[in-house]
C-alpha positions as CSV (number, residue, x, y, z in Angstrom):
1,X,30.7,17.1,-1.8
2,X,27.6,16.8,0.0
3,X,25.8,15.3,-3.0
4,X,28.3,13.0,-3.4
5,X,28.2,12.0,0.6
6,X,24.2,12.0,0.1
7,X,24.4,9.7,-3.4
8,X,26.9,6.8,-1.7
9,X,24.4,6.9,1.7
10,X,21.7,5.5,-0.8
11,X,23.4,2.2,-0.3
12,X,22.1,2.4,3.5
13,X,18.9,1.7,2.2
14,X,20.7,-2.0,1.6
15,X,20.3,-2.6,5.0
16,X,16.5,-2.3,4.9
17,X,16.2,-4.4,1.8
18,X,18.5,-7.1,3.4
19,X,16.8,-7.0,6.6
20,X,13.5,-7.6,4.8
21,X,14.1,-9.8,2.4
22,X,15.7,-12.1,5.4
23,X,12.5,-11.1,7.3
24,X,10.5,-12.2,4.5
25,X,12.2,-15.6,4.2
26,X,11.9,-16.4,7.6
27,X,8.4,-16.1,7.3
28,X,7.6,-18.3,4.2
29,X,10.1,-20.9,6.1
30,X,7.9,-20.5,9.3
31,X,4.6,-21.3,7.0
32,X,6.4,-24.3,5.1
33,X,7.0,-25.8,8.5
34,X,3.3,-25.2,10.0
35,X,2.0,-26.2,6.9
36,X,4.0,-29.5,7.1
37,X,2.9,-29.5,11.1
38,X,-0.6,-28.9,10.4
39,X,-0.9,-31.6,7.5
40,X,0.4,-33.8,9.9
41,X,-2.0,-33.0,12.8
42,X,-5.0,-33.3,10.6
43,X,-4.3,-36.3,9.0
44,X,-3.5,-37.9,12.1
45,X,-6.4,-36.5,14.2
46,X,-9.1,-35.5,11.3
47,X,-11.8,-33.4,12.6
48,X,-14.9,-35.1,13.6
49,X,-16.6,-31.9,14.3
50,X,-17.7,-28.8,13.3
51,X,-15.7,-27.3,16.0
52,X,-12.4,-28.9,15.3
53,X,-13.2,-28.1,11.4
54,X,-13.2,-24.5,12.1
55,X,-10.2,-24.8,14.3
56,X,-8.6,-26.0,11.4
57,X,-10.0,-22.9,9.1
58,X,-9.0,-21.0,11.6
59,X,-5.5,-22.2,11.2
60,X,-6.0,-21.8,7.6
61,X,-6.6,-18.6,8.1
62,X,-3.7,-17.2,10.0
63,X,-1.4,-19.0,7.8
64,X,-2.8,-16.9,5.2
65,X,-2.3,-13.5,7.2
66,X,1.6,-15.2,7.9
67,X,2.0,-15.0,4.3
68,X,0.6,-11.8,3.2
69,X,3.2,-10.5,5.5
70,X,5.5,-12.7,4.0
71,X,4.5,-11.0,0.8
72,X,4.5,-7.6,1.9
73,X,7.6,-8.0,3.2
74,X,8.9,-9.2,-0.4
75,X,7.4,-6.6,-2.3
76,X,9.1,-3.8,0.1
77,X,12.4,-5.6,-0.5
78,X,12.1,-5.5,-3.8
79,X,11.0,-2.4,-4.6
80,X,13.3,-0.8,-2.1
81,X,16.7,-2.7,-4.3
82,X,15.2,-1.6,-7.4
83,X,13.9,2.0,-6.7
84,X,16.9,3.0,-4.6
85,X,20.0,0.7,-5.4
86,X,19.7,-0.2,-9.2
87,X,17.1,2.1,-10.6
88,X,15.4,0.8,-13.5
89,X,12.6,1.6,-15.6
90,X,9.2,0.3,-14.9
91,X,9.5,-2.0,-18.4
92,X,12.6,-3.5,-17.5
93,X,11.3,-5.1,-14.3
94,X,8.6,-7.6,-14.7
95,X,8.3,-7.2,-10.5
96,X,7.7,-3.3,-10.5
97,X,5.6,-3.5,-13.6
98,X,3.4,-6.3,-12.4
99,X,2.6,-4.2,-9.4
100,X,3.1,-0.9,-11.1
101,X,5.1,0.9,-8.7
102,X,6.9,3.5,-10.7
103,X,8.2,5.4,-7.2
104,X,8.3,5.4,-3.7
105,X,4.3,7.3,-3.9
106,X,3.2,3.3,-5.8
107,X,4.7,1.5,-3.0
108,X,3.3,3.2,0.0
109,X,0.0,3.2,-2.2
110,X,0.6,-0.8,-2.8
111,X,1.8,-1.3,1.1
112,X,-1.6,0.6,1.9
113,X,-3.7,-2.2,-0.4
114,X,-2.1,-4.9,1.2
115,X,-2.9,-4.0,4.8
116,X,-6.4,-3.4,3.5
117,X,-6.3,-7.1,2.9
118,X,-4.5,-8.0,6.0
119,X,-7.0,-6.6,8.0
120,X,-9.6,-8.1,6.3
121,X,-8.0,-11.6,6.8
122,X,-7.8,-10.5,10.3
123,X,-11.5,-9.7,10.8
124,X,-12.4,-12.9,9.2
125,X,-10.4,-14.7,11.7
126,X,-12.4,-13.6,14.3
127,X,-15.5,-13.9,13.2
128,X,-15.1,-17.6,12.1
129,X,-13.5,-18.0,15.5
130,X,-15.8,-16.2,18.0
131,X,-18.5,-15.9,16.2
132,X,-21.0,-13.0,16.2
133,X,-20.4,-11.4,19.6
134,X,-19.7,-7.7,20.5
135,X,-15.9,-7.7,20.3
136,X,-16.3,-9.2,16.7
137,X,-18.5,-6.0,15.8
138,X,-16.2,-3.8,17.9
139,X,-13.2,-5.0,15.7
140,X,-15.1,-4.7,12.5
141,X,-16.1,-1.1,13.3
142,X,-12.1,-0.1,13.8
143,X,-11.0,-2.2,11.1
144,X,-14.0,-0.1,9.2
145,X,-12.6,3.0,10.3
146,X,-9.2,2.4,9.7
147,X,-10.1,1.1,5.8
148,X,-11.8,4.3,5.9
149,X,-9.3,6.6,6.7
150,X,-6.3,4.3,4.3
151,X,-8.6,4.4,1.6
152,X,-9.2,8.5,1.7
153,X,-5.0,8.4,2.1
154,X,-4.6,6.7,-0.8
155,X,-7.5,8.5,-2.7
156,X,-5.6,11.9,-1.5
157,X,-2.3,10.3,-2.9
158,X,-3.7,10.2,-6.7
């Protein structure tokens, strides 16, 4: 009885996937519409300066970080609806065997990757906007440390 009660609760886990997969088309929405925005403003006002050209890399750059999360929020989604609701075999889903997340341990493993690159993103917005100063090193040393630490996790995982 209690197996059966535990088997049927698996279905809960629609709720996450639903609530990401709606998450994660809000977000490519939000970055159609500020790419449309920013197409606009920089064709109308092109950037005469190097300043208003990094401003616009800048931009560039966070739009990129938008989507990664986007992305991520995808791949959890989809990995959550085919690991939990309608198991498959890796072979039978081009997604899962693109990214090769066999179980639950490949996701969290993928999910640490991606914020690796996040992060990275992240740093390299600052730097292009402030420039060399001391809370650009300060963020690079925790971003370091926290790469650090995922990167042991996920060397542990193996």
């Amino acid at each position: 009885m209690i197996e059966r009660i535990l088997q049927s609760s698996r279905l809960l886990v629609f709720i996450a996937v639903f609530s990401t997969a709606i998450s994660s088309f809000l977000i490519y929405l939000s970055c159609i519409n500020i790419v449309f925005h920013m197409v606009q403003e920089v064709v109308f006002n092109l950037p005469t300066s190097t300043g208003q050209g990094k401003t616009v890399a800048v931009e560039l750059l966070k739009l990129l970080d938008l989507l990664l999360i986007g992305i991520t929020l995808q791949v959890i989604a989809v990995s959550l609806y085919r690991l939990f609701i309608t198991p498959v075999k890796l072979n039978e889903s081009q997604f899962l065997g693109a990214l090769n997340i066999r179980d639950f341990h490949d996701l969290k493993i993928t999910l640490i990757q991606v914020a690796s690159v996040i992060l990275v993103i992240l740093f390299l917005e600052q730097a292009v906007e402030l420039g060399g100063t001391l809370e650009t090193l300060y963020l690079g040393l925790a971003i370091g440390i926290v790469m650090a630490a995922s990167t042991f996790a996920w060397r542990s995982m193996k």
